[in-house]
DRENDO-1510 file (C-alpha; in Angstrom, 1 decimal, always signed):
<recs>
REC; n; res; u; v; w
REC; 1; UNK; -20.3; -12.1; -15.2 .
REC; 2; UNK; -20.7; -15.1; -13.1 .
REC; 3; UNK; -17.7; -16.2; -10.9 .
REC; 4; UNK; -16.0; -13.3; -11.8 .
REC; 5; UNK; -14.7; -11.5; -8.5 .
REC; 6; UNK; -15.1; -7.8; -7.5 .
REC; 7; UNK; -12.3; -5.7; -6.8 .
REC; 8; UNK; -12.1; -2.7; -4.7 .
REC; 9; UNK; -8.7; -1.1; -5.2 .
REC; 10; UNK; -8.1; +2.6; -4.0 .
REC; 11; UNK; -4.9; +4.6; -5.8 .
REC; 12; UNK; -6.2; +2.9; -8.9 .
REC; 13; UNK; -5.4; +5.7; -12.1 .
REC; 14; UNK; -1.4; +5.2; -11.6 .
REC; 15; UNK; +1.1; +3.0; -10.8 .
REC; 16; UNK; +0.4; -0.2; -9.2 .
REC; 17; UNK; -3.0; +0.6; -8.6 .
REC; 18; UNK; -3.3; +0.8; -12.2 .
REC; 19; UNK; -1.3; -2.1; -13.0 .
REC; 20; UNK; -3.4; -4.3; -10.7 .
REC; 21; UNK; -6.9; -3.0; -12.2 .
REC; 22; UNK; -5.6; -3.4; -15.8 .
REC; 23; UNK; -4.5; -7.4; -14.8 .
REC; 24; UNK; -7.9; -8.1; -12.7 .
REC; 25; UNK; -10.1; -6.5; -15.8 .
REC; 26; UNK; -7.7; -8.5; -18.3 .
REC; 27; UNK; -8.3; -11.4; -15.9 .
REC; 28; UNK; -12.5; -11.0; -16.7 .
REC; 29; UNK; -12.8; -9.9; -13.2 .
REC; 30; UNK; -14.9; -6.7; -12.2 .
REC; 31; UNK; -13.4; -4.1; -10.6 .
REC; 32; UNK; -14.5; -0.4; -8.9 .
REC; 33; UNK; -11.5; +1.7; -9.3 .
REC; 34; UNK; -11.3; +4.5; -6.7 .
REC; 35; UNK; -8.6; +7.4; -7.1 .
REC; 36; UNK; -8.9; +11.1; -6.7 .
REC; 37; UNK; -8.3; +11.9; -10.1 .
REC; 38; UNK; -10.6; +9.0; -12.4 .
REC; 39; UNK; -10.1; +10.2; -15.9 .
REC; 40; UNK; -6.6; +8.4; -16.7 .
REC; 41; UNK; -8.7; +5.2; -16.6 .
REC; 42; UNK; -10.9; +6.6; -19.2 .
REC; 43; UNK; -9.6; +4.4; -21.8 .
REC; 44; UNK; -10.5; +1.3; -19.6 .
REC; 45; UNK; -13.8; +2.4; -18.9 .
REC; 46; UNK; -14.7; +2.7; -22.5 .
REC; 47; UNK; -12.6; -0.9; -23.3 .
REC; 48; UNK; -15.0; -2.4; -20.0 .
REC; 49; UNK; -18.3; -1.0; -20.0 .
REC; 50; UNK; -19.9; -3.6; -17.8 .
REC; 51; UNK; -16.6; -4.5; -15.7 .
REC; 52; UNK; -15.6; -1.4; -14.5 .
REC; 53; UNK; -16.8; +1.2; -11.9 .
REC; 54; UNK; -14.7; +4.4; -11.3 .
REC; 55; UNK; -15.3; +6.2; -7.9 .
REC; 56; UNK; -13.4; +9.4; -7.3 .
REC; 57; UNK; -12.1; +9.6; -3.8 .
REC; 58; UNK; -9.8; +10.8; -1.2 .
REC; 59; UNK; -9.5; +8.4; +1.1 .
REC; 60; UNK; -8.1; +10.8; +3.7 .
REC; 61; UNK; -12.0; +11.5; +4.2 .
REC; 62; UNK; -13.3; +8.9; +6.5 .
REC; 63; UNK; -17.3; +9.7; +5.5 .
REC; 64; UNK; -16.3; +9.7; +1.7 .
REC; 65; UNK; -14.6; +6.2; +2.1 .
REC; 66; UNK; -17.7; +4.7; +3.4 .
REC; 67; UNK; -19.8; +6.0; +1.1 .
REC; 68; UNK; -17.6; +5.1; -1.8 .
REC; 69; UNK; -17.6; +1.5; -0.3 .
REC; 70; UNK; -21.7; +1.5; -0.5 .
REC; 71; UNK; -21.4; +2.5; -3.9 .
REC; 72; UNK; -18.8; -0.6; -4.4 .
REC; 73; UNK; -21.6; -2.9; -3.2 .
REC; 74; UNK; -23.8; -1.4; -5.1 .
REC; 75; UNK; -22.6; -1.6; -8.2 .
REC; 76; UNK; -22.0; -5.3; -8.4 .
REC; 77; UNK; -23.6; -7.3; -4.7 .
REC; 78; UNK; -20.3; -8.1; -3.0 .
REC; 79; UNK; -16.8; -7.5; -2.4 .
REC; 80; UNK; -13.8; -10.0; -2.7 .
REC; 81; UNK; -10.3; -8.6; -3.4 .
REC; 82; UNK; -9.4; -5.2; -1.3 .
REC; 83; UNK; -6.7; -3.2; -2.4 .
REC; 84; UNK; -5.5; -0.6; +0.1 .
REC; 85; UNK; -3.1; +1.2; -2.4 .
REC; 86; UNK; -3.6; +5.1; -2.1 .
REC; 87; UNK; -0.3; +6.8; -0.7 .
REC; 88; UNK; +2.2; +9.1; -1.7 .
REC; 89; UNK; +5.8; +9.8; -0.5 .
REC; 90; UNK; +6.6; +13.3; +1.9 .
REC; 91; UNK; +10.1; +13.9; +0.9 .
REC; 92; UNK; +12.4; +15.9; +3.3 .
REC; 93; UNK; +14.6; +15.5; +7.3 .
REC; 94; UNK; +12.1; +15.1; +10.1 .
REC; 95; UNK; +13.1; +18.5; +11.3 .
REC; 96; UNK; +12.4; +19.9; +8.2 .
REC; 97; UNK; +8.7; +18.5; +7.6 .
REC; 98; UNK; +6.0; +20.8; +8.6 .
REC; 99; UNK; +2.8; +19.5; +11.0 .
REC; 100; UNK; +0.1; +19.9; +8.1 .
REC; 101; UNK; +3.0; +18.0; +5.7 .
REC; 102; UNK; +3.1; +15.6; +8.3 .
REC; 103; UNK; -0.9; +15.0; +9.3 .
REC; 104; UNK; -1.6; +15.4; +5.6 .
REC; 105; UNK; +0.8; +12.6; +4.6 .
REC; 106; UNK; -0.6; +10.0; +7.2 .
REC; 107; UNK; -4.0; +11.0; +6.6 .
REC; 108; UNK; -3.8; +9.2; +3.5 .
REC; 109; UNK; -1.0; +6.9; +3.9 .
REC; 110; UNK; -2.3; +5.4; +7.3 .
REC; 111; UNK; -5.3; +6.5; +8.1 .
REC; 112; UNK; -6.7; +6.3; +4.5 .
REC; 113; UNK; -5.6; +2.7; +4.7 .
REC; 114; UNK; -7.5; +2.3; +7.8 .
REC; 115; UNK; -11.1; +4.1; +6.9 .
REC; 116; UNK; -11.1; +1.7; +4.0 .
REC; 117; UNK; -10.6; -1.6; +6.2 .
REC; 118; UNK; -13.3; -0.2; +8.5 .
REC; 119; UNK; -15.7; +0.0; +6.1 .
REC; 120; UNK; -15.6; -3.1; +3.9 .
REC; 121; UNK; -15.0; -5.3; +6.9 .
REC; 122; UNK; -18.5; -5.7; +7.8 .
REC; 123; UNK; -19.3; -6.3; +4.1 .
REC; 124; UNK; -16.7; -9.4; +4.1 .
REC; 125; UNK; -18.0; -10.4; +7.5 .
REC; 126; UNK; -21.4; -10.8; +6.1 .
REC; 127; UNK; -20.5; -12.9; +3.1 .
REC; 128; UNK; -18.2; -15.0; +5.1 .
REC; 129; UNK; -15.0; -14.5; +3.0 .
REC; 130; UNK; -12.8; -12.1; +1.4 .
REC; 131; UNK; -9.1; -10.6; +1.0 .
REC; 132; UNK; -7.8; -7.6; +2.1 .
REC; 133; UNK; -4.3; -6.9; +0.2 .
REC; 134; UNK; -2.8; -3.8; +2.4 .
REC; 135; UNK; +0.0; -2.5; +0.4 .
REC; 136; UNK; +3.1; -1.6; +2.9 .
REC; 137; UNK; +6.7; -1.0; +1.3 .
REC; 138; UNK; +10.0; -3.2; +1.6 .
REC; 139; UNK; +11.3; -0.2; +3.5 .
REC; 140; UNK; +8.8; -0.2; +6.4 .
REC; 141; UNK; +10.9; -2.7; +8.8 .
REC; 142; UNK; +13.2; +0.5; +9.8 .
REC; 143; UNK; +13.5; +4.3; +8.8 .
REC; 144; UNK; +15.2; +5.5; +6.1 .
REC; 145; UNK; +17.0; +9.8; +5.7 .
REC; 146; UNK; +14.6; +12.1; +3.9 .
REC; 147; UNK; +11.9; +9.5; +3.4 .
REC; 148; UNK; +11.2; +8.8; +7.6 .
REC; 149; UNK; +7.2; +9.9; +7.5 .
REC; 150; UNK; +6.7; +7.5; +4.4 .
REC; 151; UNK; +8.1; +4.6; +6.5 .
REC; 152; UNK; +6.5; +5.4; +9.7 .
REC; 153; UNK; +2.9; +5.5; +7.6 .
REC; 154; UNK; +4.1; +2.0; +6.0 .
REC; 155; UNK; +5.1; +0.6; +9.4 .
REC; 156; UNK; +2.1; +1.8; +11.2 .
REC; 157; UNK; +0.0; -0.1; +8.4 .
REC; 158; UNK; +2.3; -3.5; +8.6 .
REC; 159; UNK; +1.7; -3.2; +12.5 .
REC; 160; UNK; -2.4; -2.6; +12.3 .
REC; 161; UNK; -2.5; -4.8; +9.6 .
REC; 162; UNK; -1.1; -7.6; +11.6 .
REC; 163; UNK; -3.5; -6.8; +14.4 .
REC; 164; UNK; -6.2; -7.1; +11.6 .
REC; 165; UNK; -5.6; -10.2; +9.9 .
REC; 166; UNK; -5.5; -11.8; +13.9 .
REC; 167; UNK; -9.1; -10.0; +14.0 .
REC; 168; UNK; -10.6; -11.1; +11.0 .
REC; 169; UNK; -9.5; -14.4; +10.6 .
REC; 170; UNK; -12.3; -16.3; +12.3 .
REC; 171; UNK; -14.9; -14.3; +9.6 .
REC; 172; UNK; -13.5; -15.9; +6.6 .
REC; 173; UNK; -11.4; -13.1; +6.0 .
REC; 174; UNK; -7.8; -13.1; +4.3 .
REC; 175; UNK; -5.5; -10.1; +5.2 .
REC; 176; UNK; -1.7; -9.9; +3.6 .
REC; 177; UNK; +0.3; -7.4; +4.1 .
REC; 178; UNK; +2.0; -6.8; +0.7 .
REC; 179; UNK; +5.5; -4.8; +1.2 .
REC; 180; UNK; +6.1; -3.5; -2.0 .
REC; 181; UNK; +9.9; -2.7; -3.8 .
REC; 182; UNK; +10.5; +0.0; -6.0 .
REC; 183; UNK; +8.3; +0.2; -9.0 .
REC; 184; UNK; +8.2; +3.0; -11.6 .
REC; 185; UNK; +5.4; +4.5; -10.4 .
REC; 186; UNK; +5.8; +7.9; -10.2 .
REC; 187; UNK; +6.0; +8.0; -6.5 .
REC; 188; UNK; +8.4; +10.4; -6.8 .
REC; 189; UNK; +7.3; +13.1; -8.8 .
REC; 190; UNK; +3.5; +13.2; -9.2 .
REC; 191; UNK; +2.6; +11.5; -5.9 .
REC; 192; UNK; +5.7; +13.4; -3.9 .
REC; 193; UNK; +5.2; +16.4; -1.7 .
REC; 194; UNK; +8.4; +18.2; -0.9 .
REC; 195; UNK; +9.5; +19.7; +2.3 .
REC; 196; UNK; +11.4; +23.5; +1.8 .
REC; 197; UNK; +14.8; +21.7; +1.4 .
REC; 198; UNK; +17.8; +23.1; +4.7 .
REC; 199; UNK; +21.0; +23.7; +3.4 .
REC; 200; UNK; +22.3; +22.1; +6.5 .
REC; 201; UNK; +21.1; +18.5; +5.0 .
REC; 202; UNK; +22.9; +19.0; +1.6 .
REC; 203; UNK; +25.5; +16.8; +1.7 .
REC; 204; UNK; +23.2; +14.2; +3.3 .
REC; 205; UNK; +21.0; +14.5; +1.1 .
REC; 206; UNK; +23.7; +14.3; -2.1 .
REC; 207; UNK; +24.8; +10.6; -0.7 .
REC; 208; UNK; +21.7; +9.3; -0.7 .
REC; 209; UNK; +21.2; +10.5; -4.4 .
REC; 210; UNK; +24.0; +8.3; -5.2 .
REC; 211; UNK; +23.4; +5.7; -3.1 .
REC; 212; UNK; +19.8; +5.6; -5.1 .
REC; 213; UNK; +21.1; +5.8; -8.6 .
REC; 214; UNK; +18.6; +7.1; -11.2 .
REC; 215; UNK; +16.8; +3.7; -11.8 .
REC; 216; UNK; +13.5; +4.3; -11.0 .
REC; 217; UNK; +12.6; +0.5; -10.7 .
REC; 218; UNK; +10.4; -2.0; -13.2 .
REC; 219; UNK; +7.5; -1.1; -14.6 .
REC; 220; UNK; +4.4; -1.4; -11.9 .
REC; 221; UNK; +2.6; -4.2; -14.4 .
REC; 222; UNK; +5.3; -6.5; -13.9 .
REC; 223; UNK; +4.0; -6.9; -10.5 .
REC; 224; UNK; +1.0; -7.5; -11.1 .
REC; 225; UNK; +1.0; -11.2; -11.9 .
REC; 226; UNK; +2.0; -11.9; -8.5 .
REC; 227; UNK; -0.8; -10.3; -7.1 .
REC; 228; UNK; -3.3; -11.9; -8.9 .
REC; 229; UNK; -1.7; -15.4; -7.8 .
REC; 230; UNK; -1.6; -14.1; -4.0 .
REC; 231; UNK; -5.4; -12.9; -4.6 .
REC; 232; UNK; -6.0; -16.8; -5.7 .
REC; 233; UNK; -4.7; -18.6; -2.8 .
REC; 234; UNK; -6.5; -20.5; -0.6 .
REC; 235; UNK; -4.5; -19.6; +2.5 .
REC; 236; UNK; -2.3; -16.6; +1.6 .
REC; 237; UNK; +0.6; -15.4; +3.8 .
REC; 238; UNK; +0.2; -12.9; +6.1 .
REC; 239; UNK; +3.1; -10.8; +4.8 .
REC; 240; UNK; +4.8; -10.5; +1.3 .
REC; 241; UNK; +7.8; -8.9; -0.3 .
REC; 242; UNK; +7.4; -8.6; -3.2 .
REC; 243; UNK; +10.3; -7.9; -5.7 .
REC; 244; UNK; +13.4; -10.2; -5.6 .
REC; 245; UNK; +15.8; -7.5; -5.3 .
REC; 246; UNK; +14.0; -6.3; -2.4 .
REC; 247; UNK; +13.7; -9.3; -1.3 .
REC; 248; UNK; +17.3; -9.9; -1.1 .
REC; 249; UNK; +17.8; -6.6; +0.6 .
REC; 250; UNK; +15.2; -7.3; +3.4 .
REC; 251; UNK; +17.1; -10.0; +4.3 .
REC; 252; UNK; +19.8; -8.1; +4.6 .
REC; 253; UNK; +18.8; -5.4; +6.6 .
REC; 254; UNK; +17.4; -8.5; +9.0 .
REC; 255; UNK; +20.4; -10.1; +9.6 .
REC; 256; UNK; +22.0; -7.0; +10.2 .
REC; 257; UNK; +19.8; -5.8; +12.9 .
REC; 258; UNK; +20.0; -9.6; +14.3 .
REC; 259; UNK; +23.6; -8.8; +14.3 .
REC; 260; UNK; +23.4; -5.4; +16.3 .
REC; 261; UNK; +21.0; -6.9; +18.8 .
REC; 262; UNK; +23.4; -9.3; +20.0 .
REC; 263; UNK; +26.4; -7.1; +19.7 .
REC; 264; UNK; +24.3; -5.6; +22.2 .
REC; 265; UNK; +22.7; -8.0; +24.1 .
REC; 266; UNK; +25.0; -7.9; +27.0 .
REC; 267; UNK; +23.3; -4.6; +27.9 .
REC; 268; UNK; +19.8; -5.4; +27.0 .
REC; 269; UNK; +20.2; -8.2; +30.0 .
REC; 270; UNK; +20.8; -5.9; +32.4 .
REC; 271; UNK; +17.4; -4.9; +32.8 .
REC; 272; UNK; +15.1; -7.4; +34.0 .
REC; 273; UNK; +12.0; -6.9; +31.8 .
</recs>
């Protein structure tokens, strides 16, 4: 289809990976879809014969990303929209998480994220332009009980991501850092690994069931119309939050770290540095 852009977006059978291949295929854009698990997209496939490429992948695997990325070429001569969506949530207190919890969650959370910039930078460098949309969380500005490993991955990504749109800039390339609110996307059941719960943590962990309530968010596809104006603009922000609730509450938590800085500051200047 001529004109039509190509989408690389990993994550892509659930949630907001879903969402935003449903809206770019609706959109007549071309997409390759990469997840571990292709078959709920199935239905697209059949609906986009000629639109749609799904790659299974684990993006934890560093030779399996770049390969996949080949393919992505491949299949339609270019990439323009990049998606870095694949993640899932380790649940559980830091002292509580084991280290192959912990290595396996940032394998794909961060790392993942990573292994797929590597490899379709040089792609984008060649054609002289492209976007790279890493997907962060609203959260990822500070660390939050039982959820502390999914903000460090997020924060790690906001920080290299940062680093990577200073980089890339000069090739034509776009990077945003997208920091997500809550969505319905079933983060928190089929994409949630669970750490063997310590009975020392239960009243901890009972307030923050409250403090969460049992709404699990808007559905992912109202989201996506955003994203497909952010993938349109000519000179797109180098950070996003997107969700006005979350917006509100980033704020928030800003001003109240401003605040505790200079409650504070009085000791901070007593150190030269």
């Amino acid at each position: 289809m001529p004109g039509a852009r190509v989408w690389f977006i990993t994550g892509a059978s659930r949630g907001l990976g879903r969402a935003f291949t449903e809206a770019a295929l609706s959109a007549g854009e071309r997409v390759v879809a990469a997840a571990r698990d292709v078959e709920p997209l199935a239905g697209s496939a059949e609906k986009y014969p000629d639109e749609l490429v799904r790659l299974p992948l684990d993006v934890s695997d560093r030779r399996a990303v770049f390969e996949a990325v080949e393919q992505a070429v491949a299949a339609f001569g270019r990439l323009d929209v990049v998606v870095n969506n694949a993640g899932g949530l380790l649940y559980g207190m830091v002292e509580e998480a084991t280290e192959e919890q912990i290595r396996d969650h940032l394998d794909v959370n961060f790392f993942g994220a990573v292994w797929v910039a590597q490899a379709v930078i040089p792609h984008l460098r060649a054609q002289g332009s492209g976007r790279v949309l890493q997907i962060t969380s609203m959260g990822a500005g500070g660390g939050m009980a039982s959820v502390g490993f999914y903000g460090a991955g997020k924060a790690a990504l906001d920080s290299v991501s940062e680093a990577l749109a200073m980089e890339v800039e000069q090739f034509g390339i776009k990077v945003t850092v997208v920091q997500m609110g809550g969505y319905a996307t079933g983060l928190f059941t089929a994409g949630t690994t669970t750490t063997a719960l310590d009975p020392a943590y239960d009243t901890l962990r009972a307030r923050l069931a409250e403090m969460w309530g049992e709404d699990a968010g808007p559905d992912p596809s109202t989201a996506a119309p955003a994203v497909m104006e952010l993938a349109a603009l000519p000179d797109p922000p180098r950070r996003l939050i997107l969700g006005g609730r979350s917006f509100d509450l980033v704020q928030e938590m800003s001003r109240a770290r401003a605040e505790q800085y200079r409650d504070w500051e009085s000791l901070s200047r007593m150190a030269p540095g």
